[in-house]
Structures are given as C-alpha cells and as structure tokens.
N, C-alpha and C positions, 0 to 999 in steps of 0.2 A: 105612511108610517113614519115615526120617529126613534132615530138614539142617539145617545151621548157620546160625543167622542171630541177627545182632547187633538186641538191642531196644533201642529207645530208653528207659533210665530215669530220664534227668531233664537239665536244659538241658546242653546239649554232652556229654554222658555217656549210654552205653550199654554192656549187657553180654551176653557170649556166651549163647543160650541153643541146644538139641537143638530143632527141630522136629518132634514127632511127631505124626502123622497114622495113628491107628486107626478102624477101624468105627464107636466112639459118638461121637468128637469128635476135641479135638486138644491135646496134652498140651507145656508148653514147658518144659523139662529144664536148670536152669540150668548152663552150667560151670565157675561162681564159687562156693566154697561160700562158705556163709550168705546165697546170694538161696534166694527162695520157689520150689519147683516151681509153674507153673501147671496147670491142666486145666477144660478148654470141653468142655460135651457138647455134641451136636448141637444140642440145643434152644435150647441158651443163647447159641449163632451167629447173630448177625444177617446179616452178608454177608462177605465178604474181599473183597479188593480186590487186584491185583498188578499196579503200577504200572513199568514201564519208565520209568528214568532216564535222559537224555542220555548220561550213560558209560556205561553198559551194563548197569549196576545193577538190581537188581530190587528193588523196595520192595512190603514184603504190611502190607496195613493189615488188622487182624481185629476186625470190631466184632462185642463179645460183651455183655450186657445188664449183665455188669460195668464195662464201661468199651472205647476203645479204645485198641488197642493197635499200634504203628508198631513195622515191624523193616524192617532189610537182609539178603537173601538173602546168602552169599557166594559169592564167583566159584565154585566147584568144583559149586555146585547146578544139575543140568540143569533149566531151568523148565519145561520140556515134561513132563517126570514130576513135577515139583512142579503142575502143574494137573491134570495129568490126575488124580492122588491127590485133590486137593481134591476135584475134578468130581464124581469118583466117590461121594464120602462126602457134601458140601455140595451137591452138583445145581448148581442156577441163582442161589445164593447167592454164585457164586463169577464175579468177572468182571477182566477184563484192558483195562486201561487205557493 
C-alpha cells in the first residue's frame, strides 16, 4: 500500500515523499526529482511511531538504525489502513501515540 507524506528535510523545510509499505520493509519514493529514494528492511526498523496532532494531523516518526526520520501523513491517508499495514509487516514495533 501507498501514501503521501511530507518528511522533514531540514529546518522549516520538508519534501513530498510515496510511502511504501512492502513484505520486507518500507520504501519512501521521493516526488521531487534529485531527492534520494529511501528503503528500510525490516531488520533495519527500530519502532515507528504515529503521533496524533492537535489539528488532526498524523505525524509517523520511523526510527531505522540509519537515523530517524519525522514525516506528516496528508489529510487524504486513512490511518486506520496506514496501521493496520504497518502492524502487519512491523508487529509491536509499531505504536500510536
């Protein structure tokens, strides 16, 4: 499954990336060209994190042994299928804040 969510790339700036969520990991697809594709195996997953904002926002923090990394879901993502995806692939790695 896919969605859209804005990462934080550096102070007051962030950019569109694809959220993807396969079997081994989770791949983040950028939609600016000349940013980096990323891609996290399972292993290399420390926890997620998917924080409700006061406005309604969803924030997923993904700590991966390369560093972590802070994004905003956008309004059109149902989170209820964005966890449930994670759940499935990440287990108890994954929690709601």
């Amino acid at each position: 499954m896919e969605w859209k969510l804005r990462i934080k790339t550096g102070i007051f700036k962030s950019q569109e990336y694809l959220l993807k969520i396969e079997k081994g990991g989770i791949i983040l697809i950028p939609q600016t060209a000349g940013m980096k594709r990323l891609k996290f195996s399972e292993r290399q997953i420390n926890s997620i994190s998917i924080i409700k904002k006061n406005t309604g926002a969803f924030e997923v923090e993904l700590n991966t042994q390369q560093g972590i990394y802070y994004g905003v879901l956008l309004k059109e993502a149902d989170i209820s299928q964005v966890f449930k995806a994670l759940s499935e692939t990440f287990g108890n790695r994954v929690s709601v804040i």
